[in-house]
GUVEX-467868 format. One line per 4 residues: number of its first residue (from 0); their letters; for each residue z, x, y of C-alpha. Coordinates in nm, 3 decimals. Layout:
<atoms>
NUM> a> Z X Y ~ ...
</atoms>
This chain:
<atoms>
0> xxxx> 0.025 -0.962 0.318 ~ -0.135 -0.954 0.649 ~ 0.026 -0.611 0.683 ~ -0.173 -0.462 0.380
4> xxxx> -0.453 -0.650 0.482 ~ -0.459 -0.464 0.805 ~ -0.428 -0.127 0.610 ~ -0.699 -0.191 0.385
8> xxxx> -0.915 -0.266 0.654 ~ -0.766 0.029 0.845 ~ -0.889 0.252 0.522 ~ -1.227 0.059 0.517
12> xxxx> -1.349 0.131 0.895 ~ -1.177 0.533 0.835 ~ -1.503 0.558 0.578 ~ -1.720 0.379 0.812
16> xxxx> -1.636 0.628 1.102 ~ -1.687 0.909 0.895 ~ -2.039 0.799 0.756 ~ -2.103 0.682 1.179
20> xxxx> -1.963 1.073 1.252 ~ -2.246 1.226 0.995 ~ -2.499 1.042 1.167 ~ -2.377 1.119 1.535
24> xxxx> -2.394 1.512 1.426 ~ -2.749 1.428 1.282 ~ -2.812 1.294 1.654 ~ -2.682 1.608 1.768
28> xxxx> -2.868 1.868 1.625 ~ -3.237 1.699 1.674 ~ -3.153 1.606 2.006 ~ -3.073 1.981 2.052
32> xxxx> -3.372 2.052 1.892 ~ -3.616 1.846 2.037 ~ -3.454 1.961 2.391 ~ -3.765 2.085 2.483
36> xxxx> -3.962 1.768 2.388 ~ -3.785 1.504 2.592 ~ -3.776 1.784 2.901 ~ -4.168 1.799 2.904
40> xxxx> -4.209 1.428 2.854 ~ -4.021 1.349 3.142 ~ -4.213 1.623 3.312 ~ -4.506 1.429 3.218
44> xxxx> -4.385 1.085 3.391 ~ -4.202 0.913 3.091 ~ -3.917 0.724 3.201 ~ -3.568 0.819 3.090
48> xxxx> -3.515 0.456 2.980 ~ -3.876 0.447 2.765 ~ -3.719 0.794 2.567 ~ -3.338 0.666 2.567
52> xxxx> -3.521 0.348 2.412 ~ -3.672 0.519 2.174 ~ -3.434 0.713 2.047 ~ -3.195 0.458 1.983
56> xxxx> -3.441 0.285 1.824 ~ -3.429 0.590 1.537 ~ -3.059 0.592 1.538 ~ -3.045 0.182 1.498
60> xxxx> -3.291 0.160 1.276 ~ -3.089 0.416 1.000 ~ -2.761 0.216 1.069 ~ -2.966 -0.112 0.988
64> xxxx> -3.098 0.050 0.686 ~ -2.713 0.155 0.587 ~ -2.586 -0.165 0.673 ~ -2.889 -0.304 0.429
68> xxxx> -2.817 -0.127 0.151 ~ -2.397 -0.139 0.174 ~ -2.461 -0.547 0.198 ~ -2.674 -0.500 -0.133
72> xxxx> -2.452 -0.313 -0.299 ~ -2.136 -0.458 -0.224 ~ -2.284 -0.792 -0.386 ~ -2.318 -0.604 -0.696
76> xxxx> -2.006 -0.454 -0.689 ~ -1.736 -0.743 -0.514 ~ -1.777 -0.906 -0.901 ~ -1.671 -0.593 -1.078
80> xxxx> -1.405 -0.531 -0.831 ~ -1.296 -0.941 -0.848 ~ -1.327 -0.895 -1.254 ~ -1.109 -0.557 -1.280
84> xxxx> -0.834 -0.765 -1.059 ~ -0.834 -1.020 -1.230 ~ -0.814 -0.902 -1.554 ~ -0.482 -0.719 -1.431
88> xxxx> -0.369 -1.026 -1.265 ~ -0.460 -1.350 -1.520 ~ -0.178 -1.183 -1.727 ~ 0.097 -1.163 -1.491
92> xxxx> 0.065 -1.517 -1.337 ~ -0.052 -1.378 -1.015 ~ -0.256 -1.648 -0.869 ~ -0.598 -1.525 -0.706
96> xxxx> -0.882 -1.664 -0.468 ~ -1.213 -1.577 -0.596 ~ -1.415 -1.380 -0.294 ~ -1.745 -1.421 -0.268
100> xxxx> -1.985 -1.308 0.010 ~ -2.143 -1.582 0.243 ~ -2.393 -1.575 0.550 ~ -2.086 -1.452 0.757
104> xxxx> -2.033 -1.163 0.586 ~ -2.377 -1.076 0.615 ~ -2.367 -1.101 0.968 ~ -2.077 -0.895 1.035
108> xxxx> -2.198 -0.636 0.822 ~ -2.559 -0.626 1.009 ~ -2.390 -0.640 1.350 ~ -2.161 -0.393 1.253
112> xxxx> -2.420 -0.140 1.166 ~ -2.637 -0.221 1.476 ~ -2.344 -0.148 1.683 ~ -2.258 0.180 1.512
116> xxxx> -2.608 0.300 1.559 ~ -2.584 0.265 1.901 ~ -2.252 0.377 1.967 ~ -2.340 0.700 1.799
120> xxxx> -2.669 0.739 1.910 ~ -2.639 0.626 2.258 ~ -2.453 0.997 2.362 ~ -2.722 1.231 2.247
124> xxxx> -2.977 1.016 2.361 ~ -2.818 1.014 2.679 ~ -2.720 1.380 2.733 ~ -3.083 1.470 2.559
128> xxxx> -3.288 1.304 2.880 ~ -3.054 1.439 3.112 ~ -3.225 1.481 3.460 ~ -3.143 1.824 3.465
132> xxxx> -3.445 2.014 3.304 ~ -3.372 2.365 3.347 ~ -3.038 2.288 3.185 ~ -3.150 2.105 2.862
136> xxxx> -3.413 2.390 2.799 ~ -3.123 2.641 2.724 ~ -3.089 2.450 2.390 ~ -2.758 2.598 2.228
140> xxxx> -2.648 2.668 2.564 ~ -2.661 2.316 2.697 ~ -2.343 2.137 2.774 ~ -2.296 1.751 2.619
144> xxxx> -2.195 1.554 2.968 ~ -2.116 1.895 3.067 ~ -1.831 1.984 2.916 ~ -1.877 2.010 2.532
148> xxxx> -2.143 2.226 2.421 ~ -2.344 2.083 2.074 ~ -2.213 2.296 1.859 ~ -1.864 2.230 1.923
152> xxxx> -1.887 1.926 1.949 ~ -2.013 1.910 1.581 ~ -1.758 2.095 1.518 ~ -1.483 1.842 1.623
156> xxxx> -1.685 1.552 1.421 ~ -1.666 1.768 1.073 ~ -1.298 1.837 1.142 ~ -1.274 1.457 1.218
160> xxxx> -1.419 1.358 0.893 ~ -1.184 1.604 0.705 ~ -0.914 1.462 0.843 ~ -0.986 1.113 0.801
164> xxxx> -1.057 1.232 0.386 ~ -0.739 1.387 0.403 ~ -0.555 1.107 0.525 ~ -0.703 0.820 0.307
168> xxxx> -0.641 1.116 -0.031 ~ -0.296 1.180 0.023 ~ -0.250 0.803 0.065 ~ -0.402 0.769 -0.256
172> xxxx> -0.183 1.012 -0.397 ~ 0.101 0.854 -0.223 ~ 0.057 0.529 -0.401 ~ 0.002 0.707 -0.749
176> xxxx> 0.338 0.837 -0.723 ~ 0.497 0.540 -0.616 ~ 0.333 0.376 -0.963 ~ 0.498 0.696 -1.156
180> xxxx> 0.823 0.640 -1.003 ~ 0.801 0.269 -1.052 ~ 0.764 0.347 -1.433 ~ 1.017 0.569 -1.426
184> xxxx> 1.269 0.344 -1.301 ~ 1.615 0.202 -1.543 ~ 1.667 -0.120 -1.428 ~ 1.982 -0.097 -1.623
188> xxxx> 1.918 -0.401 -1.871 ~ 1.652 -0.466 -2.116 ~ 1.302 -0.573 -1.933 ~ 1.187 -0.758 -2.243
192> xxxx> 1.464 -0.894 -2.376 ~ 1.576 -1.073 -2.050 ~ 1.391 -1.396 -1.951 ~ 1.365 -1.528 -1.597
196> xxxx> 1.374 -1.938 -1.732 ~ 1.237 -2.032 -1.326 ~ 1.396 -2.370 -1.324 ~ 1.447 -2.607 -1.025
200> xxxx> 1.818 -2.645 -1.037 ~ 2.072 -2.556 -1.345 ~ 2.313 -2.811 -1.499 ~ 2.611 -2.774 -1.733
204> xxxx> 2.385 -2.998 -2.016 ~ 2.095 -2.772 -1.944 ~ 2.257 -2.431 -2.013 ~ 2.454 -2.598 -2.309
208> xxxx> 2.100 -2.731 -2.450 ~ 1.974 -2.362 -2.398 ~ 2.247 -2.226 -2.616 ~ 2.164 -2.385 -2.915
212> xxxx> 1.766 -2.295 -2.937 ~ 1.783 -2.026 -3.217 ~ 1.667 -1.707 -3.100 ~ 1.897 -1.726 -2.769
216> xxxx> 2.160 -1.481 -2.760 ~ 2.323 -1.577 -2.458 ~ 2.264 -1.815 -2.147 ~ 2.362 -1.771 -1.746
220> xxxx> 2.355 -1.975 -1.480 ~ 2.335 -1.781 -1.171 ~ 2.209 -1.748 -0.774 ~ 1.933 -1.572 -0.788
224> xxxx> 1.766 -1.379 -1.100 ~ 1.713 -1.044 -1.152 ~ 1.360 -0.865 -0.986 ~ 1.332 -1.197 -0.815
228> xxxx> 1.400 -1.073 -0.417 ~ 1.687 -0.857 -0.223 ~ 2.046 -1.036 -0.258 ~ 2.148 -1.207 0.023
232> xxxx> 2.352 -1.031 0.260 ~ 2.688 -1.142 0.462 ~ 2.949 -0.981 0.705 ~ 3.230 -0.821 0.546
236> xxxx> 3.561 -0.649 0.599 ~ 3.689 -0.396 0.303 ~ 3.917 -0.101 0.355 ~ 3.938 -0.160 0.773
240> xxxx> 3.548 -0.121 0.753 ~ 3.275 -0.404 0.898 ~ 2.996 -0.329 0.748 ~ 2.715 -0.591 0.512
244> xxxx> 2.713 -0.645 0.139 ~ 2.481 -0.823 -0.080 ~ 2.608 -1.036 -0.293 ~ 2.505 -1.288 -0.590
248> xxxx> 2.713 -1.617 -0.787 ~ 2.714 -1.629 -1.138 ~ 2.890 -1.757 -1.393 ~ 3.086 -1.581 -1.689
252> xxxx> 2.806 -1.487 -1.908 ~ 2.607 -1.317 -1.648 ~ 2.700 -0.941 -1.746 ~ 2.687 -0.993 -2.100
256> xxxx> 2.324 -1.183 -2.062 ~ 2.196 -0.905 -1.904 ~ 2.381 -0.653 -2.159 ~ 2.556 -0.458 -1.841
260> xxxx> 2.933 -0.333 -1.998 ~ 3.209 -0.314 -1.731 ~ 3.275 0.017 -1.657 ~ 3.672 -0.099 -1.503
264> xxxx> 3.887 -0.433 -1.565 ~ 3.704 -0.725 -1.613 ~ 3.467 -0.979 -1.542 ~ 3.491 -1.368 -1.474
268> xxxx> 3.630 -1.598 -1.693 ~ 3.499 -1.931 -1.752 ~ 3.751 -2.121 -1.588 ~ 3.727 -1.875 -1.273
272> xxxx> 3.337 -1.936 -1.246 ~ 3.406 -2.318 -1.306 ~ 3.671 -2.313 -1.007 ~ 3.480 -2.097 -0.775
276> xxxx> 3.803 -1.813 -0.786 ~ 3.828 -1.609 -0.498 ~ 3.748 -1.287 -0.736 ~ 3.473 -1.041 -0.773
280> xxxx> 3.337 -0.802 -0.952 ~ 3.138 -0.518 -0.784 ~ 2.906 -0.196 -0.871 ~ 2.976 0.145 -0.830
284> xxxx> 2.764 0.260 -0.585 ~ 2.966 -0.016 -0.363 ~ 3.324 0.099 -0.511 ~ 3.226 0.457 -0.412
288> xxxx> 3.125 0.348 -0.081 ~ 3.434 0.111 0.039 ~ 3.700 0.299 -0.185 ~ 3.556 0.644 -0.260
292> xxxx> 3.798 0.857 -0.528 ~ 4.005 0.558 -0.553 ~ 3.953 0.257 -0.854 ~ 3.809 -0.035 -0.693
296> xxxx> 4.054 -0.255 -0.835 ~ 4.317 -0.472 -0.679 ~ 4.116 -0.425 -0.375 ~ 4.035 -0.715 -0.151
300> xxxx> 3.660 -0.782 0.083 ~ 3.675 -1.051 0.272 ~ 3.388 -1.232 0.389 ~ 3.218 -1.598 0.470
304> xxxx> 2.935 -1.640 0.245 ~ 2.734 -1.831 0.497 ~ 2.450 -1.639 0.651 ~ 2.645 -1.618 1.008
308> xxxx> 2.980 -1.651 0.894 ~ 3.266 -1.486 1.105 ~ 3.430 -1.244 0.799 ~ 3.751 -1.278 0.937
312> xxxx> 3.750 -1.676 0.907 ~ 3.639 -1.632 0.540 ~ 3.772 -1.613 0.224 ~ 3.952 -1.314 0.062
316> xxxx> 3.843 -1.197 -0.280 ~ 4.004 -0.950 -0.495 ~ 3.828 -0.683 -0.735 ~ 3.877 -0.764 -1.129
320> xxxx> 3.621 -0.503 -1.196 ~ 3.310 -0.238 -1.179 ~ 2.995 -0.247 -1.365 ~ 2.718 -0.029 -1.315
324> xxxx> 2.456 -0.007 -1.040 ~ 2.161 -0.194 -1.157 ~ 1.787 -0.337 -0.982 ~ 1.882 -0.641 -0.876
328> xxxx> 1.641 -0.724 -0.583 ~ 1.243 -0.611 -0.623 ~ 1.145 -0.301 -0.846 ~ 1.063 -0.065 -0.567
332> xxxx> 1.406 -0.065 -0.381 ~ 1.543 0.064 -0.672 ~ 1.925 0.023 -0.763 ~ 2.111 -0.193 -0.534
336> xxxx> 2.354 -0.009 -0.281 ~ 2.583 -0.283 -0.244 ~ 2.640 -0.576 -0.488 ~ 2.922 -0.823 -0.492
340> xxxx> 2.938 -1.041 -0.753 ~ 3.134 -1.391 -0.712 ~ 3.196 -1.645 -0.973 ~ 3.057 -1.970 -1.033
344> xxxx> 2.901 -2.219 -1.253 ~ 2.635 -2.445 -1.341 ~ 2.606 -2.722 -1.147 ~ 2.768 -2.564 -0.850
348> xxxx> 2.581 -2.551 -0.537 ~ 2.413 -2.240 -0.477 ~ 2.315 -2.206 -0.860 ~ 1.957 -2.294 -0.926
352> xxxx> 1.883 -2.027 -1.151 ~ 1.907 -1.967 -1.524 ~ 1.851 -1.619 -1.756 ~ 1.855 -1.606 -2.156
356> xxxx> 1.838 -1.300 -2.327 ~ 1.647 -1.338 -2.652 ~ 1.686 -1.187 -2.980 ~ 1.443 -1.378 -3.142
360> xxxx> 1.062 -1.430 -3.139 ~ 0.968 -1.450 -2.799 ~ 0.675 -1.666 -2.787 ~ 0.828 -1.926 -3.037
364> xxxx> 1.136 -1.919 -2.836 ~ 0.970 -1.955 -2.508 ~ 0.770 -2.257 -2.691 ~ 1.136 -2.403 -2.738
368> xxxx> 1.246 -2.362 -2.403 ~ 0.915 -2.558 -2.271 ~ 0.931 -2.823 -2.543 ~ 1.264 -2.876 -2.446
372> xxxx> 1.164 -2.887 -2.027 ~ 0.931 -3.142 -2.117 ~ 1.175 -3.371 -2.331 ~ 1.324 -3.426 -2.009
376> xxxx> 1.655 -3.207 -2.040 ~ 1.586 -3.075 -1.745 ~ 1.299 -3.148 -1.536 ~ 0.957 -2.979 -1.388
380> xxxx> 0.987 -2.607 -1.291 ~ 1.104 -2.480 -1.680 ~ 0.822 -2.179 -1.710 ~ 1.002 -1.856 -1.890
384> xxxx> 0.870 -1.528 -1.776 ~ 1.016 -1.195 -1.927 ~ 1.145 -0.930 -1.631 ~ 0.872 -0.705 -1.781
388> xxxx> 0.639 -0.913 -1.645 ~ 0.776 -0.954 -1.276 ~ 0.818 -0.604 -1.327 ~ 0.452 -0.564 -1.359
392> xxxx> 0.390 -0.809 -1.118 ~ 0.623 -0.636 -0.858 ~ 0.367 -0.268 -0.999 ~ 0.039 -0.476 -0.957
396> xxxx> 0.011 -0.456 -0.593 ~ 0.066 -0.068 -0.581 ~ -0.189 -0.101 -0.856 ~ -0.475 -0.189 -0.687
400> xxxx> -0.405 -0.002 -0.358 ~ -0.373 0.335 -0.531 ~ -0.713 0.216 -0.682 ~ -0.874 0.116 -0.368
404> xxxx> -0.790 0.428 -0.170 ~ -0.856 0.636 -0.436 ~ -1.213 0.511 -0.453 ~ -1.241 0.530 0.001
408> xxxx> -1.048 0.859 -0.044 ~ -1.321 1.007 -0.296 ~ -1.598 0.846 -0.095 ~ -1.493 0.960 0.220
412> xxxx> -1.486 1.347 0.097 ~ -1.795 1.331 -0.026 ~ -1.984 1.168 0.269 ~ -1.758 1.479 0.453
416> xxxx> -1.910 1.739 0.218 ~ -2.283 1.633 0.303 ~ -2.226 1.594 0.650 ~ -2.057 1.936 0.643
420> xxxx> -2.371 2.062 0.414 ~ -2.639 1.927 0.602 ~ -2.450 2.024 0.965 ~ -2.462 2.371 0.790
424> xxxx> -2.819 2.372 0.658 ~ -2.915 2.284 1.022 ~ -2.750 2.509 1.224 ~ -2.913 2.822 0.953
428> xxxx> -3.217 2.721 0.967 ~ -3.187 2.668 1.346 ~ -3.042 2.995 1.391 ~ -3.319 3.192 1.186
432> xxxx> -3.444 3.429 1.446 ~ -3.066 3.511 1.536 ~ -3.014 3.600 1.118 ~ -3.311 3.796 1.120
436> xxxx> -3.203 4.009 1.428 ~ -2.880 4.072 1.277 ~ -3.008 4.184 0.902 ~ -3.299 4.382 1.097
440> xxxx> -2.988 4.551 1.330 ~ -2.804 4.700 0.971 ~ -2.575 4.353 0.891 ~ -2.544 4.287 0.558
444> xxxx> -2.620 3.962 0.408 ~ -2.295 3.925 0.263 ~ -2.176 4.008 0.653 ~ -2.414 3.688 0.774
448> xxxx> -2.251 3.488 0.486 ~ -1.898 3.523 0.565 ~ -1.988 3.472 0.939 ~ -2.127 3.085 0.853
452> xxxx> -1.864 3.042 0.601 ~ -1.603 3.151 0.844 ~ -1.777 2.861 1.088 ~ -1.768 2.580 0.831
456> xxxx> -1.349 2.703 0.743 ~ -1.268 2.652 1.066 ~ -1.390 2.306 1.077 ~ -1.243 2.235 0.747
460> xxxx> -0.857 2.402 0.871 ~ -0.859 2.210 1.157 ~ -0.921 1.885 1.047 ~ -0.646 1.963 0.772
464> xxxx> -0.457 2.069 1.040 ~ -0.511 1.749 1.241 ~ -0.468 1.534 0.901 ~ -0.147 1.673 0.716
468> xx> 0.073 1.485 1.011 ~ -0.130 1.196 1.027
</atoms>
């Protein structure tokens, strides 16, 4: 959480930079401009600090009047944005906070925007009431703390702001995709059909109470449920190799709760699970990895289940069978790479979850399961959720970060197209007497046009250039 948190506001101040970068080229070309101005008012006797004053004056009164109007409007807007995610998240049993905007916030935001106004007005105000007349007469010719002329450095603010747009768009497409390939992704069992029952602990009366609510196909007791976290992970030793497998406890009716067929031998029986055997049954991806072009079975992993167990002090298990890879921890790591699966049953320690696969009518069947929580069967914690909705759950937060930078992603290229439009507009109509000498010297205006087009590409290709490895 605090790691997306960080991102978002990552995103957030990209825009704000990019909006601060129109204004500082803004700053640029009227302090260019007005050159002339400032170099006769000091002339004159007007201090440098009375005109550096005064300019940043302008520049923080605009930021104030940004930071005004992005207070006002986020006020509208934080409800719609609140509504949309809650809507989304009311119906997976996502809790949320409701945000609202306090004095705080308000304060931030105005500081914020005084600061920005004089962080990027405080260089052109600077460089514009330079003690060096003869120098900022030369307008175009002038150098910004006498390296950078004002052109180029508008130049490397416009590429700036296409980068930043770049970065915060492909991000956006980034996140889209993810969503795609999220929906795109077999599991391996039915989403809707499996329920999660999210129980405090499992008991042999419990699952046997389960069984007989009509519309309940099958019942397992089990470590941890499907969608609901990686497995845990322990030390092992399989075909001379040291290496870590994930593994899960379940009892007999796991594989045919979930509807998973064993693809080689068999799986626990009920007598194994109630005895804790020392046998397993493991996926392909991890039979191709420990045995690869040989069958699985026979085989022997040994391993101590606790978290920093010695695997040579452990127990040795023996392979009864393969079954397919399926999603066992969250919906974005895809299919497990290594799954063990030991036997056990309810009661057992280590088992404090339960699945049923229904057949019936959900929602009457998940009624059954609560009524029978609250008869006191088994106690607090009974609240059945389908594994379409974790999977949704585990989607939601892709959800509304493909959202959010979408929206930053569009915002930011526009506020890059007007900054690149108005830098543009500026530096023709500053540049009229230098058009005019061209068109009256034969050039063509098609000749002029490429020439300021050609200026305004090579802002745009380097910033892309800058942005595709960001």
């Amino acid at each position: 959480v605090n790691i997306a948190g960080t991102l978002c506001l990552a995103a957030f101040l990209m825009v704000l930079l990019i909006a601060c970068a129109n204004l500082a080229n803004l700053y640029l070309a009227r302090a260019t401009s007005r050159t002339h101005e400032i170099a006769m008012r000091i002339s004159l006797g007007a201090s440098r600090f009375r005109i550096v004053r005064q300019l940043l004056t302008e520049s923080v009164f605009i930021a104030s009047l940004g930071a005004a109007a992005g207070i006002g409007l986020a006020s509208i807007l934080i409800g719609e944005a609140q509504g949309y995610l809650f809507s989304i998240a009311s119906g997976l049993g996502i809790p949320m906070l409701p945000v609202a905007m306090d004095w705080r916030v308000v304060l931030y935001s105005a500081a914020l925007g005084v600061l920005a106004g004089i962080a990027f007005g405080l260089l052109p105000a600077l460089e514009v009431t330079s003690p060096s007349l003869t120098q900022s007469t030369k307008r175009e010719n002038s150098t910004f703390m006498g390296r950078i002329r004002p052109r180029r450095m508008r130049d490397i603010l416009i590429g700036g702001q296409v980068a930043a747009s770049l970065v915060l768009l492909i991000l956006a497409g980034v996140l889209v995709r993810n969503i795609q390939k999220l929906d795109s992704t077999s599991t391996g069992y039915d989403l809707d059909r499996i329920y999660d029952l999210r129980v405090d602990n499992t008991t042999p009366q419990f699952i046997a109470q389960l069984e007989r609510i009509p519309g309940i196909a099958s019942v397992s007791a089990l470590d941890r449920a499907p969608l609901m976290g990686q497995l845990n992970r322990v030390e092992a030793i399989a075909n001379k190799q040291n290496l870590r497998l994930g593994f899960n406890q379940a009892d007999h009716r796991y594989f045919e709760t979930l509807g998973v067929k064993v693809q080689a031998g068999r799986t626990f029986t009920a007598l194994e699970a109630q005895s804790e055997a020392q046998v397993a049954v493991i996926s392909k991806a991890t039979a191709t990895r420990l045995w690869p072009g040989e069958s699985p079975l026979g085989k022997t992993i040994q391993m101590d289940l606790s978290s920093d167990g010695d695997p040579k002090s452990g127990k040795t298990y023996t392979v009864i069978g393969q079954v397919p890879d399926v999603t066992k921890g969250f919906l974005f790591m895809g299919n497990d790479t290594t799954a063990v699966y030991l036997p056990a049953a309810a009661g057992q320690a280590g088992i404090t979850s339960a699945i049923a696969s229904i057949v019936g009518n959900p929602a009457s069947v998940v009624a059954a399961i609560r009524a029978m929580c609250l008869d006191g069967v088994k106690a607090s914690g009974c609240e059945p959720l389908s594994l379409r909705a974790v999977s949704t759950q585990h989607r939601f937060p892709f959800q509304a970060a493909a959202g959010v930078a979408a929206i930053l992603g569009v915002l930011a290229l526009i506020l890059t197209a007007v900054g690149l439009y108005t830098v543009s507009s500026y530096s023709v109509l500053q540049r009229r007497k230098e058009i005019g000498i061209h068109l009256a010297l034969g050039a063509t205006g098609a000749q002029v046009m490429r020439r300021i087009l050609g200026e305004a590409w090579r802002c745009t290709l380097w910033g892309v250039i800058v942005g595709m490895p960001v």
